[in-house]
N, C-alpha and C positions, 0 to 999 in steps of 0.2 A: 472651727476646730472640731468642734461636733459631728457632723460630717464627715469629718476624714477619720475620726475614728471609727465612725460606721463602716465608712466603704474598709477600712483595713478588718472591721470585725468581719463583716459578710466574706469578704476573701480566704479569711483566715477559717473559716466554719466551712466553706467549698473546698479548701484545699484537704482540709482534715477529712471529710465524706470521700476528694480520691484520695487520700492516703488511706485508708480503710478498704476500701473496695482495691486498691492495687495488694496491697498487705495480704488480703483473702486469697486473689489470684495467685500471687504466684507462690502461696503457702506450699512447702514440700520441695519444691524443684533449686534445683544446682543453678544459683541466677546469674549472670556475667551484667553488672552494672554499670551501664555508662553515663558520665555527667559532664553537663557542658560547662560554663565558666561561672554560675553561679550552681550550689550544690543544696538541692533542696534535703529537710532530713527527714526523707523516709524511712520507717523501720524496716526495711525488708532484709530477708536470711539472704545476703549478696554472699558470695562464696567468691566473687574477684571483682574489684572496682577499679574502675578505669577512668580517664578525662576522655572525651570523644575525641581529640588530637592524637591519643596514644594507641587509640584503638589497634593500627595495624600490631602491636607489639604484644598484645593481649595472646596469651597460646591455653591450648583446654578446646575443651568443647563442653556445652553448654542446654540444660532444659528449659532453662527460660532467659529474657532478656528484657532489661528496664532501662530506658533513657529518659531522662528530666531533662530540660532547658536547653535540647541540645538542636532541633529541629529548625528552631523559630531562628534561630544563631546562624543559617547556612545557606545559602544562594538553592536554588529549585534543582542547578547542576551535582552542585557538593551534597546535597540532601540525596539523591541517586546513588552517589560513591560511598557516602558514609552505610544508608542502608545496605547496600551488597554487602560493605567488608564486613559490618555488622552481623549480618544473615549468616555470613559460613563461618563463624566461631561458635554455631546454635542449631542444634542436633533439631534433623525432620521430626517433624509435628510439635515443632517447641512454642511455649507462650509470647509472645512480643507484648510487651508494654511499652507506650511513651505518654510521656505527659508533656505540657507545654501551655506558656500564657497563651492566651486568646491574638493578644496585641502586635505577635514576632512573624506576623508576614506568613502564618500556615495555613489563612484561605478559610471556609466558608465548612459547615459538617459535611455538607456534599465534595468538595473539593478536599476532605481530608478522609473519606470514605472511597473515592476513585481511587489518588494514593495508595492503600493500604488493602483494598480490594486487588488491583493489579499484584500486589506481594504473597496475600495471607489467604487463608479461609476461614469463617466464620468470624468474620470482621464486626467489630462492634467499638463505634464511635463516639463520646459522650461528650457533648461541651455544653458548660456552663457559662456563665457570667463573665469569670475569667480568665479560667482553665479550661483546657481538651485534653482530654486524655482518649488513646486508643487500646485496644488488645486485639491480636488476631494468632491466628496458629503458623506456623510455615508448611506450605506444603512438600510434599517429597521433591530431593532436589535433582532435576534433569539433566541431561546434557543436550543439547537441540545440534545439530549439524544445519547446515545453510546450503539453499541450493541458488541459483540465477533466478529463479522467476518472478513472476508477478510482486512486485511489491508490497507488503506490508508491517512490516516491522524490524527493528535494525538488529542484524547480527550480534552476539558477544561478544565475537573476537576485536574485536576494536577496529570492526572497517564504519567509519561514521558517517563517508558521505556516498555509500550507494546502499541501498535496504536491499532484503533478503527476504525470503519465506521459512518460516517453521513450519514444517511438513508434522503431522500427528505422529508417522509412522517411524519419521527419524531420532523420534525422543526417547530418551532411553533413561531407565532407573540407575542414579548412581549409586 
């Protein structure tokens, strides 16, 4: 019994250190809050909360963005889909925030830093004992056009089984 009151204190003392350092983040900014099916209680200034289900119904746009619990909860496909719809309800160069247990299938700091590096900039990744938590900025959001060539990365439009090229010169400031 001893024991397990430990490990619930140590927990409870880790989650309170990210609840502190998220609270500081996104101190000031119009936050759009998403939770997945257990809702942890962070104090943050949310200005619209959401369940991660409802997201697409979510309307505003947004300086920063928080998701608890909601990462580890979603297949590596549906974790793609949720960040995009995510991403454009949240004005260029906004804060992202996510937190998540250690436990729910989100991989390793390096595999949650590739993640979140391919999205953001100036990524910075923290995991603990039994939380990770991330933050990064969104950068300006493009439009890329697709041409036939050489292969390296898959279009947006939703062609999924021939790859395209993002040309540098075809991307434009939206």
């Amino acid at each position: 019994m001893v024991r397990w009151r430990e490990s619930l204190d140590k927990r409870w003392s880790e989650w309170k250190r990210v609840e502190f350092e998220v609270t500081d983040t996104l101190a000031g900014r119009k936050v759009l809050r998403v939770s997945g099916p257990r809702t942890p209680r962070i104090a943050t200034p949310a200005v619209k909360m959401v369940r991660s289900s409802e997201l697409d119904h979510a309307s505003g746009s947004f300086e920063a963005g928080l998701a608890c619990f909601c990462l580890g909860e979603l297949s590596p496909d549906e974790r793609s889909a949720f960040l995009a719809a995510w991403h454009e309800r949240l004005h260029t160069g906004a804060m992202v925030v996510i937190a998540d247990r250690r436990s729910e299938g989100c991989g390793t700091a390096f595999e949650l830093h590739e993640l979140f590096a391919a999205l953001g900039t100036s990524v910075d990744v923290r995991v603990g004992r039994t939380f990770w938590w991330a933050r990064y900025e969104l950068p300006p959001k493009v439009k890329a056009s697709c041409s036939n060539e050489k292969a390296v990365d898959t279009c947006p439009r939703g062609q999924t089984s021939t790859a395209y090229v993002h040309r540098a010169n075809d991307v434009e400031q939206v």
